[in-house]
C-alpha positions in Angstrom: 35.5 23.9 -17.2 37.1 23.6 -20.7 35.2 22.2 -23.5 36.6 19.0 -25.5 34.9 18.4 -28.8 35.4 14.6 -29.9 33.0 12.5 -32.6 31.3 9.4 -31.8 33.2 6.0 -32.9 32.5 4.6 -36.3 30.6 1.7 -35.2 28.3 3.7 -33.1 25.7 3.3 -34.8 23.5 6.1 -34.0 26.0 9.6 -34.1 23.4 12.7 -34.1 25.5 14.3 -31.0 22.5 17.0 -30.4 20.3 14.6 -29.9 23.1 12.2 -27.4 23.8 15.4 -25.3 20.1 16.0 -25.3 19.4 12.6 -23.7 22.9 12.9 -21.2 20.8 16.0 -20.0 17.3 14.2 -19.1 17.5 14.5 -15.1 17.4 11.4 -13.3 13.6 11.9 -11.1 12.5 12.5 -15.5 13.5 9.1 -16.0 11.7 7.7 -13.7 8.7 9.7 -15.1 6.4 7.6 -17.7 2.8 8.2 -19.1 2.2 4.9 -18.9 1.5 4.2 -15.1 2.3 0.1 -15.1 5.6 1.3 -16.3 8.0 1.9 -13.3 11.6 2.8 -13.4 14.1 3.0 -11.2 17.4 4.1 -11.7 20.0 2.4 -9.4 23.8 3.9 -9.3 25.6 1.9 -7.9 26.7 -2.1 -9.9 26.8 -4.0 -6.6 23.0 -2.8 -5.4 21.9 -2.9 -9.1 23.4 -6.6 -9.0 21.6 -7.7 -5.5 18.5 -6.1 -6.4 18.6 -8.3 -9.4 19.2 -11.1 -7.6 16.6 -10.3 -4.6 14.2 -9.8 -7.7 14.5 -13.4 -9.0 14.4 -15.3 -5.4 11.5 -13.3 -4.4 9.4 -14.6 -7.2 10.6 -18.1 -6.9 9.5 -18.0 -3.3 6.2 -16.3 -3.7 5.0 -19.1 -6.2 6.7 -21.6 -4.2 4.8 -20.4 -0.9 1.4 -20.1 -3.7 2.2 -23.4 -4.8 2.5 -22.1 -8.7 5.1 -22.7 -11.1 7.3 -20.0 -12.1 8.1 -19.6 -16.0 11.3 -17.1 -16.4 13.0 -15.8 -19.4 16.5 -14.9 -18.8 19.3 -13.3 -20.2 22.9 -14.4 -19.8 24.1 -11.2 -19.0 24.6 -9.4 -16.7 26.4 -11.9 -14.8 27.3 -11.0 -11.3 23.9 -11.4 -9.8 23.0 -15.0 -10.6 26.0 -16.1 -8.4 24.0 -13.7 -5.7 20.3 -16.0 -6.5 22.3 -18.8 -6.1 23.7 -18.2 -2.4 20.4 -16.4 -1.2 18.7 -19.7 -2.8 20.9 -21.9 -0.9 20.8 -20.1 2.3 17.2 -19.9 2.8 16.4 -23.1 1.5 14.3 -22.4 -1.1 13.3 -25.0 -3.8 13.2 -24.4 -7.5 11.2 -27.4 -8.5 8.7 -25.5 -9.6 10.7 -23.6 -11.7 11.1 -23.4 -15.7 13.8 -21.1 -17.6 14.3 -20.7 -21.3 17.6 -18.5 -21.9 16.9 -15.6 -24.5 19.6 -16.4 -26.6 22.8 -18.1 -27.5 26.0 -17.7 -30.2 25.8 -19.7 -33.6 27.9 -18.9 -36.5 27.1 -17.7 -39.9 25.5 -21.5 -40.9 23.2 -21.3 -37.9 25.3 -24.1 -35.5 24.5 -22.7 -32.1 28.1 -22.6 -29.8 28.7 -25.8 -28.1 29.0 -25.1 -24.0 32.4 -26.1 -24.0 33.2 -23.0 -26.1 34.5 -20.5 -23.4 31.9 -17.8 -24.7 28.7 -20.4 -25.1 25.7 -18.5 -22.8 24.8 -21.9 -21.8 28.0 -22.4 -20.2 28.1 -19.5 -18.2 25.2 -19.7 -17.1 25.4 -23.4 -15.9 28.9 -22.2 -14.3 27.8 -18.9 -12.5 24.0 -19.9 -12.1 22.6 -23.4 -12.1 25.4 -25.2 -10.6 26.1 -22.9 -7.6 22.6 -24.1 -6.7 22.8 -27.1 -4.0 21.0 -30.3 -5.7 18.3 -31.0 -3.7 16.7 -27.2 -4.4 17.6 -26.5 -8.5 15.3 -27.6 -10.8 15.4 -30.4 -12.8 17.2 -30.6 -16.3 14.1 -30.9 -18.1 12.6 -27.2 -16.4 15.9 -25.7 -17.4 16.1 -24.6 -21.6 18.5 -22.9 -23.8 18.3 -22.4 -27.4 19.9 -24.1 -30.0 19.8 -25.2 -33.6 18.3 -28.7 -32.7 15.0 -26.8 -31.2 15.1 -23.0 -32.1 12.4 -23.7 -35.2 10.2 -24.5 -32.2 11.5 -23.0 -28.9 8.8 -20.3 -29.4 6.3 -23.0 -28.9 8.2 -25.0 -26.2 7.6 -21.6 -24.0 3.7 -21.3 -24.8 3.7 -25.4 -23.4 5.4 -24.3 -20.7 1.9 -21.6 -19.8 2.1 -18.4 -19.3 5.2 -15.9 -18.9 5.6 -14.1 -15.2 8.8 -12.5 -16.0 10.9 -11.7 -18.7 14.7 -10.4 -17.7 16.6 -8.4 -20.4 19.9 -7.8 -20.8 20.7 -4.5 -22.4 23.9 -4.2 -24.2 26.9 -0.9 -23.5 25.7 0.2 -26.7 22.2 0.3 -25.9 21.1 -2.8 -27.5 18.7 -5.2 -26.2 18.4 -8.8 -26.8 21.2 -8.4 -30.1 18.4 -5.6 -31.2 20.8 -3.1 -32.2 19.2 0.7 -31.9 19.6 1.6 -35.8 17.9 -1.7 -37.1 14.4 -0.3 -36.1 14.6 2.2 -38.5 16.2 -0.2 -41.4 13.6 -3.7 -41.0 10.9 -1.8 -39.1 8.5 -4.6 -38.5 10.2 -6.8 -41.2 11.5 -9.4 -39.0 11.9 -12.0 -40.9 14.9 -10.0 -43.3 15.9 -8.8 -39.8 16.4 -12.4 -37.8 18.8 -13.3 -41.0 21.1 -10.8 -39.8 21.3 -12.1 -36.6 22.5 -14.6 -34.5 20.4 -17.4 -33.2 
């Protein structure tokens, strides 16, 4: 097979290509390999299972407290998108009732004065996920407006302590970005702020 030598884009921001081709070669049963033992990985292929899996991930929980008669605290991402509209039918068909649970979206757009997107912007988080999530969800099963949170400038100085009232965390979904970022952590900041994240949230978006 001919070889085609090519640098990495400009905003990439990490470009060592010995050390890219060295991770492109880790074999998929390494992945799944981890010291630590609570950590498990799983690598799935294919978008449509990786989507329902997602999906079956969410409803199961919300069942399994529901049947324990908990409540069910979830952190969630606003992308990926597919698999919400997934929760929302599986929710619907089974019957299941989200009374008992509480969300608190990670994050939402603001611009450079710290005004969080409105949801009628087209690209507000809030919006999509009200459009491809919480609405889908028949009325007599979604939780109430109160259980359901986003962030925005009106609460973000104390949306940290609006999720420690809300009791203790089971799950925290994460969104990771095309070019490996997670939650707007972009991989080259680590190095630059280290633990400094206070000089690193002013680079940010809320």
């Amino acid at each position: 097979m001919s070889q085609f030598e090519y640098g990495l884009a400009k905003f990439v921001p990490f470009k060592d290509k010995k050390a890219c081709a060295k991770v492109r070669a880790i074999k998929k049963e390494d992945i799944c390999r981890h010291p630590n033992p609570d950590f498990h990985i799983r690598v799935i292929e294919h978008s449509d299972e990786f989507y329902f899996e997602f999906a079956l991930d969410i409803v199961t929980r919300i069942r399994q407290s529901l049947e324990e008669g908990k409540k069910l605290v979830l952190i969630l991402p606003a992308g990926p998108v597919p698999q919400y509209k997934i929760a929302a039918r599986l929710i619907n068909e089974l019957g299941v009732s989200c009374r008992h649970v509480h969300t608190f979206n990670m994050d939402e757009y603001a611009n450079e004065d710290g005004e969080t997107a409105p949801e009628s912007w087209p690209g507000s988080f809030k919006k999509s996920m009200q459009e491809n999530f919480f609405s889908l969800i028949d009325k007599d099963l979604k939780p109430t407006q109160e259980q359901v949170h986003f962030p925005s400038h009106k609460n973000i100085n104390h949306y940290g302590k609006m999720i420690e009232d809300a009791g203790e965390i089971d799950v925290c979904y994460g969104g990771i970005g095309w070019c490996g970022h997670i939650a707007f952590w972009e991989a080259h900041l680590g190095a630059e702020f280290g633990e400094d994240i206070e000089t690193y949230k002013k680079q940010i978006l809320v």
